[in-house]
TORDREN-201833 format. One record per residue (C-alpha): chain; residue number from 1; x, z, y. Coordinates in steps of 0.05 Angstrom, whole numbers, padded with zeros to 5 digits, m for minus. Layout:
<atoms>
<atom chaine="A" num="NUM" east="X" up="Z" north="Y"/>
...
</atoms>
This chain:
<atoms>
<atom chaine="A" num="1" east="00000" up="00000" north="00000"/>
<atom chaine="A" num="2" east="00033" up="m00021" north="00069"/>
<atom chaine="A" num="3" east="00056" up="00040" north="00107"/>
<atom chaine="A" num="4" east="00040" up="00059" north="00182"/>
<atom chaine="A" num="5" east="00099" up="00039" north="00223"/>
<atom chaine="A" num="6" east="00090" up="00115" north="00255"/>
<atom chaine="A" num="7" east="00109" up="00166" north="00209"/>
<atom chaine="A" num="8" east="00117" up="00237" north="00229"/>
<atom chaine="A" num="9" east="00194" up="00266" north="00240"/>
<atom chaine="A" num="10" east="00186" up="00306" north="00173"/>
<atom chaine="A" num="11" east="00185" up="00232" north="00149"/>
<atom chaine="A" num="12" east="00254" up="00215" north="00166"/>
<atom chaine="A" num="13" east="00283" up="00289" north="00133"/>
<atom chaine="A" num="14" east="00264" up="00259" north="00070"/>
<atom chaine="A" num="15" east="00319" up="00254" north="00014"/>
<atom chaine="A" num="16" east="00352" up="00193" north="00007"/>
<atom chaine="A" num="17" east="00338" up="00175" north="m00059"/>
<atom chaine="A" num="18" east="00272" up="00125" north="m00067"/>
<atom chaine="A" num="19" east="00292" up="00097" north="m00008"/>
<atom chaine="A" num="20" east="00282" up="00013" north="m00010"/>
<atom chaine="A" num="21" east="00315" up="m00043" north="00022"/>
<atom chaine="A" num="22" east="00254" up="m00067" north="00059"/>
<atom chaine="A" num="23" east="00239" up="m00001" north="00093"/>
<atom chaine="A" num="24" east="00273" up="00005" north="00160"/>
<atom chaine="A" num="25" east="00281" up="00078" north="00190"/>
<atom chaine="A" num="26" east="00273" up="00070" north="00265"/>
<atom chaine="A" num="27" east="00277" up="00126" north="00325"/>
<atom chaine="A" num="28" east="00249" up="00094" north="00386"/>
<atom chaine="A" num="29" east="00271" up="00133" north="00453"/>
<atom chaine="A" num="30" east="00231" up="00085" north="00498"/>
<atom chaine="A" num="31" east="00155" up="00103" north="00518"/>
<atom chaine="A" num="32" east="00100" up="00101" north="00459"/>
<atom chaine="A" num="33" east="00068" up="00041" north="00474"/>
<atom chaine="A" num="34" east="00127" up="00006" north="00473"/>
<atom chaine="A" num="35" east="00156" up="00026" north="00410"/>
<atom chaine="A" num="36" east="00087" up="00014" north="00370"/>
<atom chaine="A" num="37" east="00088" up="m00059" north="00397"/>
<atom chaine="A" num="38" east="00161" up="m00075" north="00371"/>
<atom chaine="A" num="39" east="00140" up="m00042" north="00308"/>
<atom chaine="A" num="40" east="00078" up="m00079" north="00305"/>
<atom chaine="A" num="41" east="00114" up="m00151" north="00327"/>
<atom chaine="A" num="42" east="00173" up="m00146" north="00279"/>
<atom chaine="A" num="43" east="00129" up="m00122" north="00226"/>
<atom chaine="A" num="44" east="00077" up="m00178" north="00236"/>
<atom chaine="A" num="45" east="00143" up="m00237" north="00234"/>
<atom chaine="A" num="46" east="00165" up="m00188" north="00166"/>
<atom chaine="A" num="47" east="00101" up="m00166" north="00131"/>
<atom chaine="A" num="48" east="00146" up="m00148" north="00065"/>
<atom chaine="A" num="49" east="00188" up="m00090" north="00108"/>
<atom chaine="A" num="50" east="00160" up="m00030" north="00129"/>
<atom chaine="A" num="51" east="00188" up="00006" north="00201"/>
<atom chaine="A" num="52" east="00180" up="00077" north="00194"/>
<atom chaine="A" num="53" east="00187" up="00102" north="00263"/>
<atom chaine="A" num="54" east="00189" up="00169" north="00305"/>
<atom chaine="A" num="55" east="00195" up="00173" north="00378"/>
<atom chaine="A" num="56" east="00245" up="00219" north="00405"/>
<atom chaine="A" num="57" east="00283" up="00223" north="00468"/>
<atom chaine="A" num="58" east="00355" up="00207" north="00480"/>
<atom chaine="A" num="59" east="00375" up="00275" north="00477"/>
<atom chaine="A" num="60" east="00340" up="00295" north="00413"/>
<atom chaine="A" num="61" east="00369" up="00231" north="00378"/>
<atom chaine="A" num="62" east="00436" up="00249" north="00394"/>
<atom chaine="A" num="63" east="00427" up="00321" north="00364"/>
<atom chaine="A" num="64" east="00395" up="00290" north="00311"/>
<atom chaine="A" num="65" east="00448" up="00248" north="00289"/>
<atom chaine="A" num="66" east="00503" up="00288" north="00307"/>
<atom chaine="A" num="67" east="00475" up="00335" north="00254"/>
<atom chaine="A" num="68" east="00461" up="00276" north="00204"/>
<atom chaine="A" num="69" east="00535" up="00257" north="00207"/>
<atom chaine="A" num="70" east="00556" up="00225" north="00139"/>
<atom chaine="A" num="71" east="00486" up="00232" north="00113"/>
<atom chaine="A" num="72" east="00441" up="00198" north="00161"/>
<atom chaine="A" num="73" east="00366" up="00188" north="00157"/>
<atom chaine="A" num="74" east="00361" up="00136" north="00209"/>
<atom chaine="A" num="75" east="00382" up="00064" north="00208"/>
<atom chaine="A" num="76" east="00370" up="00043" north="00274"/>
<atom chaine="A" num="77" east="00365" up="00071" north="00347"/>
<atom chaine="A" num="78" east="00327" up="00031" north="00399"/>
<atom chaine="A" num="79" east="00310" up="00047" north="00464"/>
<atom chaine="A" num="80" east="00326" up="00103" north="00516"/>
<atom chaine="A" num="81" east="00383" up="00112" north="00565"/>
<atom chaine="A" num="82" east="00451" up="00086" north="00548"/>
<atom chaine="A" num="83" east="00504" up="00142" north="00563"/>
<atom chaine="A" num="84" east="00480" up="00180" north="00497"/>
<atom chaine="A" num="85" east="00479" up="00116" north="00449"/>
<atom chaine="A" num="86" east="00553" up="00111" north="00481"/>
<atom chaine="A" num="87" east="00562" up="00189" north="00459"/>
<atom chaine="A" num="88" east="00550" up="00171" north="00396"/>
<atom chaine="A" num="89" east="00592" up="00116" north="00393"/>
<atom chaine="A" num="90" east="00645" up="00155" north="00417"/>
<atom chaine="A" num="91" east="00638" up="00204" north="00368"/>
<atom chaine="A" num="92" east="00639" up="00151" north="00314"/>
<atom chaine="A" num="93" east="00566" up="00168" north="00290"/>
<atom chaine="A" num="94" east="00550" up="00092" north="00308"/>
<atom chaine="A" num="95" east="00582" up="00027" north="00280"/>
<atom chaine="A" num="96" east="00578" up="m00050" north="00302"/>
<atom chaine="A" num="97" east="00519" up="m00094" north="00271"/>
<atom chaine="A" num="98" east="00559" up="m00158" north="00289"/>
<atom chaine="A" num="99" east="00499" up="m00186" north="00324"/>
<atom chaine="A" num="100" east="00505" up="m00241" north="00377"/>
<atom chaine="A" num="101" east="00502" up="m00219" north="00452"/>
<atom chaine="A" num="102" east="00524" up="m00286" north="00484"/>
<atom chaine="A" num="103" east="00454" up="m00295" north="00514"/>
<atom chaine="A" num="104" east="00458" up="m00226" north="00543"/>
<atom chaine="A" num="105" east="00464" up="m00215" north="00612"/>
<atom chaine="A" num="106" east="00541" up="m00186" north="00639"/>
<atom chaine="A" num="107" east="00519" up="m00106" north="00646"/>
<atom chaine="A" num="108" east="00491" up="m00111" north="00572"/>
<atom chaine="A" num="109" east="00545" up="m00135" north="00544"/>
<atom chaine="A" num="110" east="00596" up="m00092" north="00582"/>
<atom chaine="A" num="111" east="00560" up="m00041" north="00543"/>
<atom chaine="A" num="112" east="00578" up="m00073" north="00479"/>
<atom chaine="A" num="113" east="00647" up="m00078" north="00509"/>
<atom chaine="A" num="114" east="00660" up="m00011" north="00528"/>
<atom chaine="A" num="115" east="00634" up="00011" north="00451"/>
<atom chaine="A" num="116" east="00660" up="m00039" north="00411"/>
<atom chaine="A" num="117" east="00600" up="m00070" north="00393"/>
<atom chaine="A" num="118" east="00558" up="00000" north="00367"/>
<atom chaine="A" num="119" east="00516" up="00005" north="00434"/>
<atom chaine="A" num="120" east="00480" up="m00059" north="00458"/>
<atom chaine="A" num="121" east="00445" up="m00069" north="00525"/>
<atom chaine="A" num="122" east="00368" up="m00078" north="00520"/>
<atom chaine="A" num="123" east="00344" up="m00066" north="00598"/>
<atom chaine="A" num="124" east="00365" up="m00043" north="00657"/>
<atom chaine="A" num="125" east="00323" up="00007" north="00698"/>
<atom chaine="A" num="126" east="00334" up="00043" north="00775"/>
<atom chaine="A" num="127" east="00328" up="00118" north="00787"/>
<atom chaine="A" num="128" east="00283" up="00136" north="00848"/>
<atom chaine="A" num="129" east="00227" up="00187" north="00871"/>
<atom chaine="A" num="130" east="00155" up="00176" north="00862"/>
<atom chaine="A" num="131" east="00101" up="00216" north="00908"/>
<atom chaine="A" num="132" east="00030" up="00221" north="00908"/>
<atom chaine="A" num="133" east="00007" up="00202" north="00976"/>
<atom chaine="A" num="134" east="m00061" up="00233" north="00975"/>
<atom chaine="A" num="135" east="m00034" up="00301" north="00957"/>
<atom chaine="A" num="136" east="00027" up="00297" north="01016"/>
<atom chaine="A" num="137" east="m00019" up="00270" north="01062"/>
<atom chaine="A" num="138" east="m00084" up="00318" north="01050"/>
<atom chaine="A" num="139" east="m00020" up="00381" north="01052"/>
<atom chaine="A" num="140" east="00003" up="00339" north="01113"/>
<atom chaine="A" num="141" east="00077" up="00340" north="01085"/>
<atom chaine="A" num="142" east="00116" up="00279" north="01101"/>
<atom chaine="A" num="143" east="00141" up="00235" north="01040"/>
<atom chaine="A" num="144" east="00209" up="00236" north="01027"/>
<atom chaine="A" num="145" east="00257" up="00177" north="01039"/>
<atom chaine="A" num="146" east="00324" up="00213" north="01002"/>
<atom chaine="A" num="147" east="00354" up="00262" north="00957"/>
<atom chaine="A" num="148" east="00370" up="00306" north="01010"/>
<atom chaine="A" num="149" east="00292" up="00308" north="01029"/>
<atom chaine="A" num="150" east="00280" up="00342" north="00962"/>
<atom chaine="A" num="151" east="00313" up="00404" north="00987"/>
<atom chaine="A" num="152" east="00264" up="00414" north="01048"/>
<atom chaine="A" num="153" east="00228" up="00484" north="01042"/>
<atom chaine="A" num="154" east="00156" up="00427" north="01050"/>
<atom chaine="A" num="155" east="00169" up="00410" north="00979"/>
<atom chaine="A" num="156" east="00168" up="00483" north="00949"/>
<atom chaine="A" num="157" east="00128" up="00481" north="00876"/>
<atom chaine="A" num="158" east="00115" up="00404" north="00896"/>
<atom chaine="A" num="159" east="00164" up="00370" north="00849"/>
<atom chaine="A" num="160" east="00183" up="00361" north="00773"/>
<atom chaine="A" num="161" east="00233" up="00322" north="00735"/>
<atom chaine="A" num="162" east="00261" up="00327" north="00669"/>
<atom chaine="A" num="163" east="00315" up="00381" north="00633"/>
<atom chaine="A" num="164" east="00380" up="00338" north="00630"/>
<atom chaine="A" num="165" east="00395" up="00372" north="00564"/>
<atom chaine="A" num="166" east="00330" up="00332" north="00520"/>
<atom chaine="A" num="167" east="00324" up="00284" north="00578"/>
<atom chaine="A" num="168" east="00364" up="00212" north="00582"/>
<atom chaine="A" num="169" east="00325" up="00208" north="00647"/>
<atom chaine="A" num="170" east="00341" up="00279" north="00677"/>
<atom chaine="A" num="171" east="00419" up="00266" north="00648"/>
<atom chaine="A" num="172" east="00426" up="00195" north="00690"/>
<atom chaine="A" num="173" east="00399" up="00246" north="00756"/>
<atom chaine="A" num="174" east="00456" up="00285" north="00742"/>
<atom chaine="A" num="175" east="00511" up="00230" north="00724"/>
<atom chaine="A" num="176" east="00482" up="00201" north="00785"/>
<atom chaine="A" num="177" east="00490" up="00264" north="00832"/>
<atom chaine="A" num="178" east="00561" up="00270" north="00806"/>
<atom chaine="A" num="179" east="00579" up="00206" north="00828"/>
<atom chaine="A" num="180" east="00546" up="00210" north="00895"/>
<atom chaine="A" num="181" east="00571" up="00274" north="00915"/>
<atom chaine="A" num="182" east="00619" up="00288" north="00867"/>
<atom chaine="A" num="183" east="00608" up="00338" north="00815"/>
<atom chaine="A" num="184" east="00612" up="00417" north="00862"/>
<atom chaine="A" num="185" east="00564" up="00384" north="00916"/>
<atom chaine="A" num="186" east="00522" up="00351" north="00861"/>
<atom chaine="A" num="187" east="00515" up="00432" north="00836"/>
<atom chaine="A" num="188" east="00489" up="00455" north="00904"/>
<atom chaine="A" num="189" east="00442" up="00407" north="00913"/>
<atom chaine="A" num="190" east="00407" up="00398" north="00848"/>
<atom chaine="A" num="191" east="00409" up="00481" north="00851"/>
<atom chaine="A" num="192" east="00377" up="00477" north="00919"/>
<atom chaine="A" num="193" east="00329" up="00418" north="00897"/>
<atom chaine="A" num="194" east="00309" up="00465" north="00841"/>
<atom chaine="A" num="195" east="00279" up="00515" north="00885"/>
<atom chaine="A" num="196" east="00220" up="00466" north="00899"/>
<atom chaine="A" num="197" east="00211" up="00452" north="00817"/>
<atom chaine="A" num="198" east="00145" up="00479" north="00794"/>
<atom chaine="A" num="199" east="00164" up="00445" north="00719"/>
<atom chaine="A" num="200" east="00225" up="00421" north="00690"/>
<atom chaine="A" num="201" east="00196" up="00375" north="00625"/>
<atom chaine="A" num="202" east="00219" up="00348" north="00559"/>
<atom chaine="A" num="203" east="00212" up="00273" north="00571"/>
<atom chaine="A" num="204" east="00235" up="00241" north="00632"/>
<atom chaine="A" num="205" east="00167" up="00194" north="00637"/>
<atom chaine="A" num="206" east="00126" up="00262" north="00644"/>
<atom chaine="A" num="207" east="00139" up="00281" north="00716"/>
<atom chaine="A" num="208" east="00112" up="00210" north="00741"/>
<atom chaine="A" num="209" east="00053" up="00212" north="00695"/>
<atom chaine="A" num="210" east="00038" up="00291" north="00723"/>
<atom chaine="A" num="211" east="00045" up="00257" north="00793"/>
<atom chaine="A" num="212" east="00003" up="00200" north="00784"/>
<atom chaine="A" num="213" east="m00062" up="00249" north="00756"/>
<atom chaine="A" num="214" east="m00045" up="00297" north="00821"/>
<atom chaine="A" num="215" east="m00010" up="00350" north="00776"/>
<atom chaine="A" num="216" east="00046" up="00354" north="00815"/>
<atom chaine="A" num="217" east="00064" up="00323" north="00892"/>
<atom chaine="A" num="218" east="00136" up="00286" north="00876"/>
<atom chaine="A" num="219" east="00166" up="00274" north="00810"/>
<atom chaine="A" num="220" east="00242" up="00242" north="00796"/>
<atom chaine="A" num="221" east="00253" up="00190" north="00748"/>
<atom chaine="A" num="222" east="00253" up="00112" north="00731"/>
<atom chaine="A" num="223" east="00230" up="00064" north="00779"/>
<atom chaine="A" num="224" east="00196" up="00015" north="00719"/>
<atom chaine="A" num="225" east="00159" up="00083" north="00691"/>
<atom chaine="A" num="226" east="00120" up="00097" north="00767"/>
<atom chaine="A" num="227" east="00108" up="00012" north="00772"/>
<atom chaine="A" num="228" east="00072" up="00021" north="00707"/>
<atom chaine="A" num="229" east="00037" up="00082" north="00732"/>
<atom chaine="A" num="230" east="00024" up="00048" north="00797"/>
<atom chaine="A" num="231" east="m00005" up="m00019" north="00780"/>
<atom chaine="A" num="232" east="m00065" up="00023" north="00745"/>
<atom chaine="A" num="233" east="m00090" up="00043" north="00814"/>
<atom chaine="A" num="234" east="m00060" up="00107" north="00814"/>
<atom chaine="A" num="235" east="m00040" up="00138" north="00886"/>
<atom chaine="A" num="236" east="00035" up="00135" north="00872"/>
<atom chaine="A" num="237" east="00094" up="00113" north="00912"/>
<atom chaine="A" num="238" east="00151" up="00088" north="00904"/>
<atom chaine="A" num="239" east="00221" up="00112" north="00938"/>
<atom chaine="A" num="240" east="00287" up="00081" north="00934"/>
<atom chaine="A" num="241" east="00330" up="00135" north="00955"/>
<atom chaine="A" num="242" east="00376" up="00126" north="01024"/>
<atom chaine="A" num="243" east="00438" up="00151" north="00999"/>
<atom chaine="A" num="244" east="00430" up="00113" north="00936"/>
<atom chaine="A" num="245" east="00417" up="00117" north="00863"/>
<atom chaine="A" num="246" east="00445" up="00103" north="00794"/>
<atom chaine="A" num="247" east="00406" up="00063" north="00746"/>
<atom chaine="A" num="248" east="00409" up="00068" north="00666"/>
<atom chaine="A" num="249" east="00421" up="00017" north="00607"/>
<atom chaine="A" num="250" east="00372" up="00016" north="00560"/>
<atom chaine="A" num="251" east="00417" up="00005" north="00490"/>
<atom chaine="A" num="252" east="00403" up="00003" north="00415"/>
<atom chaine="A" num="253" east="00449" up="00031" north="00361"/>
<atom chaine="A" num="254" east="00462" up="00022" north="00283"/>
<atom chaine="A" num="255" east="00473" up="00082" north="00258"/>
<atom chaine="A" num="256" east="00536" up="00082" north="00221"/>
<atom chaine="A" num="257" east="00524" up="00099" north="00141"/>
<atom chaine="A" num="258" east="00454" up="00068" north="00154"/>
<atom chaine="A" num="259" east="00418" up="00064" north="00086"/>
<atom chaine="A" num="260" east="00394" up="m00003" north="00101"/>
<atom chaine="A" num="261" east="00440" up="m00042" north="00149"/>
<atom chaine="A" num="262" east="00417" up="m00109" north="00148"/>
<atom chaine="A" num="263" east="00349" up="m00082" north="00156"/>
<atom chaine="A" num="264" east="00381" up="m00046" north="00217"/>
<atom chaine="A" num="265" east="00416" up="m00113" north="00236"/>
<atom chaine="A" num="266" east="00349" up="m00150" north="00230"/>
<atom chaine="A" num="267" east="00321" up="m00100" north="00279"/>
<atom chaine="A" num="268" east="00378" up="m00110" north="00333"/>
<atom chaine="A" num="269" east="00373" up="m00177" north="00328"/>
<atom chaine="A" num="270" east="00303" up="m00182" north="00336"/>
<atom chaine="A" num="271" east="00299" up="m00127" north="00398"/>
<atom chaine="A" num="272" east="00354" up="m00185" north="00429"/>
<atom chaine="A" num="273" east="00310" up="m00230" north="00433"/>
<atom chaine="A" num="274" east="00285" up="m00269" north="00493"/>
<atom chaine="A" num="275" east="00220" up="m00277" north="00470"/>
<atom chaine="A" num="276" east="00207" up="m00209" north="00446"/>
<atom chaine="A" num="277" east="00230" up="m00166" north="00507"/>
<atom chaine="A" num="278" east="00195" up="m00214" north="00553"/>
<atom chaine="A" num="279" east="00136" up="m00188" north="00518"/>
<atom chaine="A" num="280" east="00152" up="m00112" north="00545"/>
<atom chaine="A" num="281" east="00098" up="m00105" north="00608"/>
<atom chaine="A" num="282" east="00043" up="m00120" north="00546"/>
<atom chaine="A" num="283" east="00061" up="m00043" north="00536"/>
<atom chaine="A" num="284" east="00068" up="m00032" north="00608"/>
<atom chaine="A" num="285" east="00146" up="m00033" north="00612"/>
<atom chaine="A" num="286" east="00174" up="m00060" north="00666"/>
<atom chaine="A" num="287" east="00241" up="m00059" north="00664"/>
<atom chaine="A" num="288" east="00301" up="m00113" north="00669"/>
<atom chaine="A" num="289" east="00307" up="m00149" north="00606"/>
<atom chaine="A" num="290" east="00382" up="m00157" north="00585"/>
<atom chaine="A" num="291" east="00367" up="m00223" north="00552"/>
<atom chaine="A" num="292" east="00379" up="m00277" north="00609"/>
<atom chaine="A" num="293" east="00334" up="m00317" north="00578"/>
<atom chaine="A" num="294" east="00283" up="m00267" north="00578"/>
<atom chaine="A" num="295" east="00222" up="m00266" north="00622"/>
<atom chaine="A" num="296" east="00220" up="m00207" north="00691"/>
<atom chaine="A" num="297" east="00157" up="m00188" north="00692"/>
<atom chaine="A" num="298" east="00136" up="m00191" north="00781"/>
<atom chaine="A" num="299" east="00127" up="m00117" north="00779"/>
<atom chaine="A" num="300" east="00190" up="m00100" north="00760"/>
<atom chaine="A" num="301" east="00235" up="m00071" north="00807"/>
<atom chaine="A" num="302" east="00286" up="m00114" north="00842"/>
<atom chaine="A" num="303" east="00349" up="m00077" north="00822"/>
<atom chaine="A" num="304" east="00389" up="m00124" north="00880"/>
<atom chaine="A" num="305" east="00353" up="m00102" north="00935"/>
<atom chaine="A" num="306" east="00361" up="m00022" north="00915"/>
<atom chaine="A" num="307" east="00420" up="00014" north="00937"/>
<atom chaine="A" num="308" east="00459" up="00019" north="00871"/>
<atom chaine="A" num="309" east="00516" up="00054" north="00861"/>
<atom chaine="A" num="310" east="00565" up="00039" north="00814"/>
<atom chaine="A" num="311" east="00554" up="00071" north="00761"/>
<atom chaine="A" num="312" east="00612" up="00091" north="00710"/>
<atom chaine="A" num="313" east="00577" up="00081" north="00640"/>
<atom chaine="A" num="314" east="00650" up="00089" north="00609"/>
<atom chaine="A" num="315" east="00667" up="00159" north="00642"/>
<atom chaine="A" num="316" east="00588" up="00189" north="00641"/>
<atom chaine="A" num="317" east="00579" up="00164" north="00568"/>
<atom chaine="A" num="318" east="00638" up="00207" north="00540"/>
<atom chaine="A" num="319" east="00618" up="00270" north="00508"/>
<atom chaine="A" num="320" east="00674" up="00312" north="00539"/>
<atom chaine="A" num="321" east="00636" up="00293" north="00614"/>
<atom chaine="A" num="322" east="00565" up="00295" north="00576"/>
<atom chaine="A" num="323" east="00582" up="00362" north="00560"/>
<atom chaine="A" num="324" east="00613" up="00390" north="00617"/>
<atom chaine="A" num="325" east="00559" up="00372" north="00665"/>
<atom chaine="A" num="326" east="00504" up="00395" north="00621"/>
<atom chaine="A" num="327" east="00547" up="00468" north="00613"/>
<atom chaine="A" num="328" east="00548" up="00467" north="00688"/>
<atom chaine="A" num="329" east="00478" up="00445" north="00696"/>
<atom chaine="A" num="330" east="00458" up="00503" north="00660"/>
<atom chaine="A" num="331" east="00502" up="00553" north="00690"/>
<atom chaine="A" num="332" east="00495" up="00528" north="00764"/>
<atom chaine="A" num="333" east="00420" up="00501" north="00765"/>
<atom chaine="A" num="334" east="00383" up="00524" north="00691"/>
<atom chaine="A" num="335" east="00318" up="00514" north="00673"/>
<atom chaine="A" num="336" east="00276" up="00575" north="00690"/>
<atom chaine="A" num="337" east="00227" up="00561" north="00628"/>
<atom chaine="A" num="338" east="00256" up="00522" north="00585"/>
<atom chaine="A" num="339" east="00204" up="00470" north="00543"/>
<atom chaine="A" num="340" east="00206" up="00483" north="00464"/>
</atoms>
């Protein structure tokens, strides 16, 4: 009988005997809707293989397979933020599939570059703010326009964004921080931004969605996630911060030891695509395709007219920096209530 292709985590702790060549053991770090429409698309092209997939976030992946080392559960890893897939591939947890990336656009494959092969580009995605204008406006506090903003005493209990520690999201806000201000100014600010947190969450999508249904006034995260968000008529804008922001690559990983690796390969391939991540904003994903053949969707963020920095993927996707800024994080800023 043909399986879901969403199975529950206590799916993928299952011993590794009975496992089958056409079963493919997926963890999708890239929003829900997303992730069941690749599993649906490259199940529908290969009716005979079965994608068992969870969705976890980049942070939980990496613990995941950290812990798996030399006995892995998981054959692939698609989706979410790129400095943990590079992590992993650091720590040798990853391995090349050999796939073709000469279609892929130059930041994707400097991601392949800079990991020898184990971490491929998939999209490309700004950070920014988002605020919902009909709460500022009926507490008649003026939107912000940068970082800095965040720190006025007007936002107190008006803002959430994620815990860098589960987060990909709330980790690139932190890379990014570092890089602006350098990593004791970065400290202060995010300590000082803090005091105006009413929530830090699990996922870095949440804050947006909490902002779009009024739940909170301002939320930090991806640009593509509030465009989504937006173009269903929610009260959301968008902000592009002055000072500047850093922006993530989206990457898949084979996961090395992988009980089924050409199912794995078959995956990245297929995620490659030009045809299949043009088909993204079905799900309402709007970020940068990495596939230069691929279609942008027109409500995706222009990433050349935002004030990018540039961002060091090589240096903020080692786990020596990983870890030190997250040890800081939580000595310096911490999460007050911590989500289980």
């Amino acid at each position: 009988m043909k399986k879901l292709g969403i199975v529950s985590s206590l799916a993928l702790l299952l011993p590794a005997t009975g496992a089958i060549a056409d079963e493919i053991s997926l963890v999708c770090s890239a929003e829900p809707e997303w992730c069941e429409l690749m599993v649906a698309a490259f199940e529908a092209e290969n009716p005979d293989t079965d994608v068992l997939m969870v969705r976890k976030s980049t942070g939980e992946t990496l613990a995941q397979v950290r812990a798996e080392a030399g006995n892995p559960k998981i054959d692939v890893w698609w989706g979410g933020t790129g400095d943990p897939h590079l992590i992993a591939a650091e720590e040798g947890l990853t391995e090349s599939s050999g796939v073709d990336t000469s279609e892929l656009l130059g930041w994707a494959q400097n991601m392949a570059k800079i990991s020898e092969g184990r971490a491929i580009g998939i999209y490309a995605g700004a950070l920014g703010i988002a605020y919902n204008s009909d709460i500022l406006s009926k507490k008649g506090i003026e939107p912000p326009q940068c970082w800095a903003d965040l720190e006025d005493s007007r936002f107190a209990g008006e803002i959430q964004v994620a815990n860098p520690n589960s987060s990909g999201t709330a980790y690139t806000e932190l890379a990014t921080f570092a890089q602006l201000f350098g990593e004791d100014d970065a400290m202060i600010k995010l300590a000082s931004i803090g005091k105006n947190i009413n929530t830090y969450t699990k996922s870095g999508s949440a804050p947006s969605r909490a902002a779009a249904r009024g739940e909170t006034g301002v939320s930090i995260g991806f640009m593509h996630d509030m465009v989504n968000l937006a173009s269903q008529g929610f009260p959301l804008k968008i902000v592009a911060p002055c000072e500047g922001t850093g922006y993530e690559v989206g990457a898949v990983s084979m996961i090395k030891g992988a009980r089924n690796p050409e199912g794995a390969k078959q995956w990245i391939e297929f995620a490659l695509r030009a045809d299949i991540q043009s088909r993204a904003p079905e799900s309402g994903s709007f970020q940068v395709p990495s596939n230069s053949n691929a279609e942008v969707a027109p409500e995706s963020p222009t990433l050349a007219s935002i004030k990018l920095i540039d961002y060091d993927f090589a240096t903020y996707g080692s786990s020596e920096t990983r870890a030190r800024l997250l040890a800081r994080w939580d000595a310096e800023v911490g999460d007050p209530n911590p989500q289980q």
